[in-house]
C-alpha positions as CSV (number, residue, x, y, z in Angstrom):
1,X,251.8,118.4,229.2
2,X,255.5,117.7,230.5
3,X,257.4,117.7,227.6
4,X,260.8,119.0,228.1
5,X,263.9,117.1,229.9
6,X,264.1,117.5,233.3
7,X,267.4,116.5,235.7
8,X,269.7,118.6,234.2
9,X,272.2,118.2,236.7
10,X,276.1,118.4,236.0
11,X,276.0,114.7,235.5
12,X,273.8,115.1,232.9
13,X,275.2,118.1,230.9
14,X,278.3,116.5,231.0
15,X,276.8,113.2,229.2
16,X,275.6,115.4,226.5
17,X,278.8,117.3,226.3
18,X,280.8,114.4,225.9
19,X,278.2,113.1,223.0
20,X,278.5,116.9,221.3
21,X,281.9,115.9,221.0
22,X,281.8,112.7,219.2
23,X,280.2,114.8,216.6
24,X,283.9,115.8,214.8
25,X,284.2,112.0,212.9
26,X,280.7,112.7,211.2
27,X,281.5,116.8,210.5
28,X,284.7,115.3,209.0
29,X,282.3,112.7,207.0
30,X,280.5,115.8,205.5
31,X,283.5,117.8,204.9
32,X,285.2,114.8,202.6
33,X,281.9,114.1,200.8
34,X,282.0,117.8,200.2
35,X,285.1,117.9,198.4
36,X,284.2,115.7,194.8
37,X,280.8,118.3,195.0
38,X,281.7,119.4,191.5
39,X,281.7,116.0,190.3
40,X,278.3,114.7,191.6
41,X,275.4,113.1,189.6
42,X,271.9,114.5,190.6
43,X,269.1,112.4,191.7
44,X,267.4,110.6,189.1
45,X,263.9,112.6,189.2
46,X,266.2,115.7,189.2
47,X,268.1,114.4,186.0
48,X,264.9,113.4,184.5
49,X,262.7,116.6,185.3
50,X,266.0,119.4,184.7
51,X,264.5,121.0,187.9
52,X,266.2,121.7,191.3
53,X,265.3,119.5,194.5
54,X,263.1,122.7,195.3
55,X,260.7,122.0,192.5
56,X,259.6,118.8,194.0
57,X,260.3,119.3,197.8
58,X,259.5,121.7,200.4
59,X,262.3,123.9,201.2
60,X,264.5,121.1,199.6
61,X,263.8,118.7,202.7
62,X,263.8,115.4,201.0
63,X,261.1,113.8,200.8
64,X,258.4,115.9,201.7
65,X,256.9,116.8,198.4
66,X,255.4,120.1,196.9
67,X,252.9,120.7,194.6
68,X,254.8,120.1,191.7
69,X,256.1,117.2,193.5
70,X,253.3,115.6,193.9
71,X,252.2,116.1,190.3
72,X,255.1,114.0,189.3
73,X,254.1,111.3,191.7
74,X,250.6,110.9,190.7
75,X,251.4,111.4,187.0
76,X,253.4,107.9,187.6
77,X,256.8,109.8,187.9
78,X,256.5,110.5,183.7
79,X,256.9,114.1,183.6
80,X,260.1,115.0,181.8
81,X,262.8,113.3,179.3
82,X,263.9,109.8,180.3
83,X,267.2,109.8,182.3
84,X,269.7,107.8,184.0
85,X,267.6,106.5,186.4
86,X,270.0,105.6,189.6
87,X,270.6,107.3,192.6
88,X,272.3,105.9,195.8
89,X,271.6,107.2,199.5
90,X,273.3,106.8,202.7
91,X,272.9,107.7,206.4
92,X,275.4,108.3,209.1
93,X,274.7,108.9,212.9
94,X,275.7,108.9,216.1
95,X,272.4,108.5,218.7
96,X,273.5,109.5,222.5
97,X,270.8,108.2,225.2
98,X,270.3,110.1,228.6
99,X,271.2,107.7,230.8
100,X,272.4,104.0,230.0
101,X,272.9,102.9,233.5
102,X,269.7,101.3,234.4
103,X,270.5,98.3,232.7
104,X,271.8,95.1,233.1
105,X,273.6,95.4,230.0
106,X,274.1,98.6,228.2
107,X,276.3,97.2,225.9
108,X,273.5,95.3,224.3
109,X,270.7,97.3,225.1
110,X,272.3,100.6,223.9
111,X,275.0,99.1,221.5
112,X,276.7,101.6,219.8
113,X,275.5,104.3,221.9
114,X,277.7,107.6,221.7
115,X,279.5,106.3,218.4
116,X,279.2,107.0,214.9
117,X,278.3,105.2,212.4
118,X,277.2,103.8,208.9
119,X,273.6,104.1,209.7
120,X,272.2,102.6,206.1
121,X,272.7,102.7,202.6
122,X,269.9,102.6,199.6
123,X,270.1,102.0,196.1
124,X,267.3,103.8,194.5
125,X,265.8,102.9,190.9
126,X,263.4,105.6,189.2
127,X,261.8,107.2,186.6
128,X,259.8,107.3,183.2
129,X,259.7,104.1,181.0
130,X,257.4,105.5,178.7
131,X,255.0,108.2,178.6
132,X,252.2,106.9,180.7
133,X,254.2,104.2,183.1
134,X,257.0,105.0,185.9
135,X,257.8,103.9,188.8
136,X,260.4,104.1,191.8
137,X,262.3,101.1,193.9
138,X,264.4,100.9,196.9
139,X,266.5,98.2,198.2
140,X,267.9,98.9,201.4
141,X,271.5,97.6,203.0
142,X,271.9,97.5,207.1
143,X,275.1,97.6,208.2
144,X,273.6,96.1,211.7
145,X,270.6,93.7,210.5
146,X,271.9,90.8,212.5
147,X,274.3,90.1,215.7
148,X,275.7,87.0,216.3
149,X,276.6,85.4,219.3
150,X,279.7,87.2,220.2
151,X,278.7,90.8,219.9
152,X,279.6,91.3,215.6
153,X,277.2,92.7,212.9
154,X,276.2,91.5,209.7
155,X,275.0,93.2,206.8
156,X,271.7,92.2,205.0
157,X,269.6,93.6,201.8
158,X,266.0,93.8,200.9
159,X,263.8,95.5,198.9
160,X,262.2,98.7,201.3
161,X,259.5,100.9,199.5
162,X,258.9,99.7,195.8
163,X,255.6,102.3,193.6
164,X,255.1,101.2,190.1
165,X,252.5,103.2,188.2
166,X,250.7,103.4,185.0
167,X,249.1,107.1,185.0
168,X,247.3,109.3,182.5
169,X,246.2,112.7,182.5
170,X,243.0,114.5,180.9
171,X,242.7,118.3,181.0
172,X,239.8,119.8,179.3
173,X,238.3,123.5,179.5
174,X,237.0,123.4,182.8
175,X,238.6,119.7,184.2
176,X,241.9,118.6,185.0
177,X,241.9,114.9,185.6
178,X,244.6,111.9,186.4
179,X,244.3,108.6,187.4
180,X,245.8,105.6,187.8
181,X,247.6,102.2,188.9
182,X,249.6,101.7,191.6
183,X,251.7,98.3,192.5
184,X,253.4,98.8,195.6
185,X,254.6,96.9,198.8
186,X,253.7,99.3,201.5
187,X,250.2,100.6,202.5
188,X,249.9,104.5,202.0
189,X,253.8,104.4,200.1
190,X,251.6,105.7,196.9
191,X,250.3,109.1,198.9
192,X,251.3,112.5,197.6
193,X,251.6,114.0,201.1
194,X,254.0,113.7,203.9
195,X,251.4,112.9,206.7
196,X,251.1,109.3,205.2
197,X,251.9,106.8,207.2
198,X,254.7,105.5,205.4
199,X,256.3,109.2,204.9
200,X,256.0,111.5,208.1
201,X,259.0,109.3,209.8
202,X,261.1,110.6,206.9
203,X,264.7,110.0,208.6
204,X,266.2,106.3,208.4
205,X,266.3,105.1,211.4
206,X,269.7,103.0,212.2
207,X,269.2,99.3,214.4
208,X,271.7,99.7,217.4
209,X,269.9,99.8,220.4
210,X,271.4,103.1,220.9
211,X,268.6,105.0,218.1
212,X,265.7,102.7,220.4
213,X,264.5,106.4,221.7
214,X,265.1,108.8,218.3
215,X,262.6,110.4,217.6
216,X,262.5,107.8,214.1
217,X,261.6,105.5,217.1
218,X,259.0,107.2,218.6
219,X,255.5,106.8,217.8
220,X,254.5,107.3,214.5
221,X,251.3,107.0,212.3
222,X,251.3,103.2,211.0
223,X,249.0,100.6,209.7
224,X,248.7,97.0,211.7
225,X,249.3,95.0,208.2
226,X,253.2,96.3,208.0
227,X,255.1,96.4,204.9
228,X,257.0,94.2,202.0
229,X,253.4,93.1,200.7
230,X,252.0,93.2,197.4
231,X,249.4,95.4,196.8
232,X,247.7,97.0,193.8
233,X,245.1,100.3,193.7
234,X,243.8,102.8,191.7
235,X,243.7,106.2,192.5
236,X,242.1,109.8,190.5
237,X,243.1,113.4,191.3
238,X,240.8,115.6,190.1
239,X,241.3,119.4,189.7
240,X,244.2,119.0,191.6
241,X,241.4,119.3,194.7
242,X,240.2,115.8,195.5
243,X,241.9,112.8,195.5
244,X,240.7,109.2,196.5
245,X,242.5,106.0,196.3
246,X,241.4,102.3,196.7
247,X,243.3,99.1,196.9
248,X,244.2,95.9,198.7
249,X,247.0,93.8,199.7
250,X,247.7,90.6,200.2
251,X,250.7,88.2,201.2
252,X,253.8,89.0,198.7
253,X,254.4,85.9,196.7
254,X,254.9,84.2,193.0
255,X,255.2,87.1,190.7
256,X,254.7,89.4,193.6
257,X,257.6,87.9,195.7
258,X,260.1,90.6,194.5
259,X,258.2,92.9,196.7
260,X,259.2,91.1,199.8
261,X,263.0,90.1,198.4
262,X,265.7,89.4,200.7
263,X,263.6,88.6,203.8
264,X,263.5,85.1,205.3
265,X,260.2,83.3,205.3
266,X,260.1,83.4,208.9
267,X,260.1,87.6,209.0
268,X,257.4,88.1,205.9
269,X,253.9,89.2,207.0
270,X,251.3,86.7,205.8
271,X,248.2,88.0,205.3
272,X,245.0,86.3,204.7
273,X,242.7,87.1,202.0
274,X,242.7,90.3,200.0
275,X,242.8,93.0,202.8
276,X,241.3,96.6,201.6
277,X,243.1,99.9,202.1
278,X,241.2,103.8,201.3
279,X,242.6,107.0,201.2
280,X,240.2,110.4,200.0
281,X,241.7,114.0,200.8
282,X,240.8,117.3,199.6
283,X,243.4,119.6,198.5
284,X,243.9,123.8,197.7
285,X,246.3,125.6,196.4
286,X,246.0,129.6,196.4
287,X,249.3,131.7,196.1
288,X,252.5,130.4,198.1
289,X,249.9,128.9,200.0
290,X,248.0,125.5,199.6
291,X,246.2,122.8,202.1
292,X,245.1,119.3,202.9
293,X,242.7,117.5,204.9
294,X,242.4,113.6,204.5
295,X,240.8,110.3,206.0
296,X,242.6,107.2,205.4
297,X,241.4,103.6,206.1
298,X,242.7,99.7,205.8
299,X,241.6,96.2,207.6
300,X,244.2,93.5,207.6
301,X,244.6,90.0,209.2
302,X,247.8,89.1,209.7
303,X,248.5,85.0,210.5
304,X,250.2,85.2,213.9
305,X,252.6,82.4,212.6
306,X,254.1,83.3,208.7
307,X,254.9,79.6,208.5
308,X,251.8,78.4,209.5
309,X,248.6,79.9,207.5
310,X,246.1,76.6,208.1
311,X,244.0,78.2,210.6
312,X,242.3,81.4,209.7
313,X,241.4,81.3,214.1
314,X,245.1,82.4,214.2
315,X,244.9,85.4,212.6
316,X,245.9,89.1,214.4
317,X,242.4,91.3,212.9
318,X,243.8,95.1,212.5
319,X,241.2,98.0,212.0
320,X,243.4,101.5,211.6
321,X,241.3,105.0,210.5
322,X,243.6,108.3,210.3
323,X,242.4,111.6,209.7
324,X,245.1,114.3,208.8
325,X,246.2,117.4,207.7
326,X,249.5,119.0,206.3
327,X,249.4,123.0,205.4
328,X,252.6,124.3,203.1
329,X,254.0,127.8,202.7
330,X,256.2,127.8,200.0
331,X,257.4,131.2,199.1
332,X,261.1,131.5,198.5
333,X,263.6,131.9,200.4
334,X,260.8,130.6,203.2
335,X,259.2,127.0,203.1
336,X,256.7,126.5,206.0
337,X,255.0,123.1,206.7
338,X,252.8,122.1,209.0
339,X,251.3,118.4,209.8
340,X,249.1,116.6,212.1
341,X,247.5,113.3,212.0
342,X,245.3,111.4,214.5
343,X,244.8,107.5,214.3
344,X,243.1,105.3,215.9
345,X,244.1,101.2,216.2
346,X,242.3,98.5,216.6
347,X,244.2,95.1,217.4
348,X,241.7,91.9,218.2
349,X,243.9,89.1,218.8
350,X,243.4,85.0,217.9
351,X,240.9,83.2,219.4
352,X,243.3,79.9,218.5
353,X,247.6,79.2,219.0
354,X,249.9,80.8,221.1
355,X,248.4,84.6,220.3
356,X,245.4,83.7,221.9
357,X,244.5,86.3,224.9
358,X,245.1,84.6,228.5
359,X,241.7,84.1,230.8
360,X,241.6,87.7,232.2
361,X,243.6,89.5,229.3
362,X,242.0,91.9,226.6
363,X,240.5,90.0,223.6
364,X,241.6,93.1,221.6
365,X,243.0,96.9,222.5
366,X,242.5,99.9,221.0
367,X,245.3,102.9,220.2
368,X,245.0,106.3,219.6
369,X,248.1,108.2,218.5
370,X,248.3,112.7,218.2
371,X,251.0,113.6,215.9
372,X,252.0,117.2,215.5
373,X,254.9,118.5,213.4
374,X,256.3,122.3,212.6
375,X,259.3,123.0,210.4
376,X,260.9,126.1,208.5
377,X,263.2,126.4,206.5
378,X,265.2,129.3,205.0
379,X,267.0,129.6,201.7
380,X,266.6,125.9,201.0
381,X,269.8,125.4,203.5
382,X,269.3,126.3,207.1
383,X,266.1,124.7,208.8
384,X,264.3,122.9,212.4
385,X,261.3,121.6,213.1
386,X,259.3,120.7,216.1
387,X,257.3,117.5,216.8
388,X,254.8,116.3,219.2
389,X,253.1,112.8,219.7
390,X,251.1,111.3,221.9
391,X,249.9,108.0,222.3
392,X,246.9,106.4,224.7
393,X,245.5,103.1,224.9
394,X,244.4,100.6,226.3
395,X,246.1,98.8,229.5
396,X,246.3,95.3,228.9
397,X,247.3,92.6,231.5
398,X,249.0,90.7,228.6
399,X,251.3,93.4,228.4
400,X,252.9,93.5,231.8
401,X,256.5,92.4,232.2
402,X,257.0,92.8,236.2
403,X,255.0,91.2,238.7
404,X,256.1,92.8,241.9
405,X,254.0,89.5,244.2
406,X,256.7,87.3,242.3
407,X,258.6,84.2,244.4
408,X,261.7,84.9,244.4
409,X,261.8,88.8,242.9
410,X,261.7,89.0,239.0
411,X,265.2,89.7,237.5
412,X,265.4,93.0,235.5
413,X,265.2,91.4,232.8
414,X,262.1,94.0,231.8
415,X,264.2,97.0,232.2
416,X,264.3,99.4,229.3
417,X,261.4,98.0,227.5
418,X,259.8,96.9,230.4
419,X,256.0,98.1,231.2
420,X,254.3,97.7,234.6
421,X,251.4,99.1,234.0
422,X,250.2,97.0,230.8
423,X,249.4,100.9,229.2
424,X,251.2,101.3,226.3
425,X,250.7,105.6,227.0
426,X,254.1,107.4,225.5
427,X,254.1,110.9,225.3
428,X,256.9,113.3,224.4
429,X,258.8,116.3,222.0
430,X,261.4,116.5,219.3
431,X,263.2,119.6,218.3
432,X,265.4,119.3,215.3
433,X,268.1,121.9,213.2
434,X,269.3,120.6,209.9
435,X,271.7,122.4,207.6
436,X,272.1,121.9,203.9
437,X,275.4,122.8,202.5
438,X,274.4,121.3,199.2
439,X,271.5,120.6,197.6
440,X,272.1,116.8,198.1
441,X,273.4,116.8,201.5
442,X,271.3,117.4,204.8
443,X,273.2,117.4,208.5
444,X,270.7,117.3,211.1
445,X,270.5,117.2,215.3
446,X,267.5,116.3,217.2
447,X,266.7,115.7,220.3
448,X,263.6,113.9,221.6
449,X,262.4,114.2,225.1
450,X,259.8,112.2,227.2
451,X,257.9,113.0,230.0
452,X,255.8,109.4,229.6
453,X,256.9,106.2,228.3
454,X,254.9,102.8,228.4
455,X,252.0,104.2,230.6
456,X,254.5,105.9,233.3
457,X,256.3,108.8,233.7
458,X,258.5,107.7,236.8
459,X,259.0,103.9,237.0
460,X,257.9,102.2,233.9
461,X,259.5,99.2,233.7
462,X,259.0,98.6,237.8
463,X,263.3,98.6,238.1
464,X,263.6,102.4,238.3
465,X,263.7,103.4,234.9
466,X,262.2,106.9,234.0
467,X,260.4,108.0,231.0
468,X,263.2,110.8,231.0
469,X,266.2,108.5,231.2
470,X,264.8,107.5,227.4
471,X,265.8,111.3,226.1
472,X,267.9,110.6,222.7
473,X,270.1,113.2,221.3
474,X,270.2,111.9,217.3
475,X,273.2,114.0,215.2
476,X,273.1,112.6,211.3
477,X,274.3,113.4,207.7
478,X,272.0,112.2,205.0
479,X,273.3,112.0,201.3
480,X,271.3,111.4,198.5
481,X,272.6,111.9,195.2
């Protein structure tokens, strides 16, 4: 498999040079949020636990959760003394793409590209409310949500991943049992373990079409329903070995709507019905040492039209399995993870409204994604990982944007995003170094190559655009405190 840049010309080292050097504004960012260090809060879990960020994540790397972490999930996020339960986060970044001249536009297409950056910021509400409910919630500010007509941003707020729990635990001579209530608004947000769906993409990933190709952009485990829903399940971990969950979701609204706040009606997924949603995973701990293996399951129809919810003949019908598997080495002052997670899609599309397939398109496709991750880190400060993914499917007329027989030629309108090939096939690498100076700080670089992108490695989007010309170089500081 071709998975590393290729064209490394002068031209092109020069590009990246130039990006290397737009790094200073966000060094000097770290260096002045370094300086008040000794007046920092903690995170709220931190506060409420008394334990360092090690105690609950792997090597530190927030949020990928350890043992101990994960304990304090599932026991609804009880364990400890009640605390000041804020914390704030925010993200700045500077994403550098290969090549931004095949475009008619690069402004628009790769706005922001080669400048830094307020990425996001979060707000984050957590902890014990007494000694058997908890619960954590996120609303999330982007700097870029919307652009208006002449080029400017504007800021918008809503609520990102929300997990409220009611948990008990029983322990008994030869048992060791909790279980549980989860309300939550994003399907797999309630896992323990980092190859979830809604936690291996664990970077915030900024809207200028500059981070289009990050690796935060690249294809990731996900479930066809989406998020901001309301959903409710129950879940029991027994022996700290097996755990199973089962839930559903439906469309966020009445006394559910604060799961879906600050989005317009027109952007909130409608669901119809209850839709059902499974996780079961076995787990073992021996030594530093300890290892999962998990299936993971949900059906959703999702009304093509959130406005319009009269026709059930309307509706997008998701079927999504996973199967995964995350292995931790946690012995300090090493922290060793490994992760890997198959799914497979299934999308059948309306058989009534505009969604409805076109005599001669697919009435429904089917995806498979491979998702590979390594990291290390050292001392809880100095760490890289290495990803893989790979995604096949099917190749769908529907999903051609060129039509080289076209009277007159089409414009290049498809470039960028364009496919020509109707296969949706994207295959490619991301290596990563991060550095934490502080506990609460993480400065990270990665760089994510392609050697295929929408079902082509030379061509894609019928203009001239290569899969390569996608390669992103992503340089961020994360602060959560």
């Amino acid at each position: 498999m071709d998975i590393l840049p290729r064209g490394h010309g002068s031209q092109h080292l020069t590009r990246h040079l130039s990006g290397l050097a737009l790094l200073s504004p966000l060094l000097l960012l770290a260096l002045l949020t370094l300086a008040p260090a000794s007046a920092w809060a903690i995170p709220a879990f931190n506060r409420q636990t008394g334990q360092n960020c090690v105690a609950c994540h792997a090597g530190g790397q927030f949020p990928e959760l350890t043992p101990y972490g994960r304990l304090f999930k599932l026991t609804g996020y009880t364990l400890g003394e009640r605390a000041m339960p804020v914390s704030f986060m925010a993200v700045g970044s500077m994403s550098h793409v290969a090549n931004t001249a095949k475009s008619d536009d690069p402004s628009a297409d790769f706005a922001k590209n080669n400048k830094p950056i307020l990425a996001t910021a979060s707000l984050l509400v957590g902890g014990k409310l007494t000694d058997n409910i908890g619960g954590f919630a996120q609303v999330t500010y982007d700097p870029y949500a919307v652009q208006a007509a002449d080029g400017s941003y504007h800021g918008h707020s809503n609520a990102d991943n929300i997990d409220l729990r009611w948990a008990d635990r029983f322990i008994g001579p030869r048992s060791d049992l909790i279980v549980g209530v989860t309300v939550n608004n994003n399907p797999s947000v309630s896992d323990p373990w980092n190859t979830a769906a809604a936690w291996m993409q664990y970077v915030p990933v900024p809207s200028p079409g500059s981070s289009r190709f990050i690796d935060g952009s690249s294809p990731y485990p996900g479930f066809g329903a989406g998020g901001n829903l309301a959903g409710v399940g129950a879940y029991a971990y027994w022996n700290r070995s097996w755990y199973a969950e089962v839930g559903g979701f439906r469309t966020a609204r009445g006394v559910f709507s604060v799961l879906s706040a600050g989005l317009a009606d027109a952007d909130k997924t409608r669901l119809r019905g209850v839709n059902p949603y499974g996780r079961l995973a076995y787990s073992r701990e021996w030594g530093a040492h300890n290892l999962m293996l998990g299936t993971s399951a949900m059906v959703a129809q999702v009304y093509d039209d959130p406005l319009d919810t009269s026709d059930p003949a309307t509706t997008h019908r998701y079927s999504d399995l996973g199967v995964d598997a995350q292995y931790q080495y946690l012995l300090d002052p090493h922290a060793v993870a490994a992760q890997l997670v198959y799914t497979r899609n299934q999308h059948r599309y309306p058989t009534a409204g505009a969604a409805q397939p076109a005599p001669g398109d697919n009435l429904s496709d089917t995806n498979h994604l491979l998702r590979a991750k390594l990291s290390y880190t050292y001392q809880a400060r100095y760490g890289g990982s290495l990803s893989l993914f790979n995604l096949s499917g099917s190749t769908n007329p529907a999903k051609v944007s060129f039509d080289p027989t076209a009277v007159p030629p089409p414009a290049s309108a498809g470039q960028v995003d364009g496919n020509r090939s109707g296969n949706p096939g994207t295959r490619g690498a991301t290596l990563e170094a991060f550095w934490l100076p502080i506990q609460d700080l993480r400065i990270g670089a990665q760089y994510t190559a392609y050697s295929r992108f929408n079902g082509n490695a030379n061509n894609y989007d019928g203009f001239g655009r290569n899969a390569r010309d996608n390669n992103s170089l992503f340089i961020y500081t994360w602060l959560a405190y």
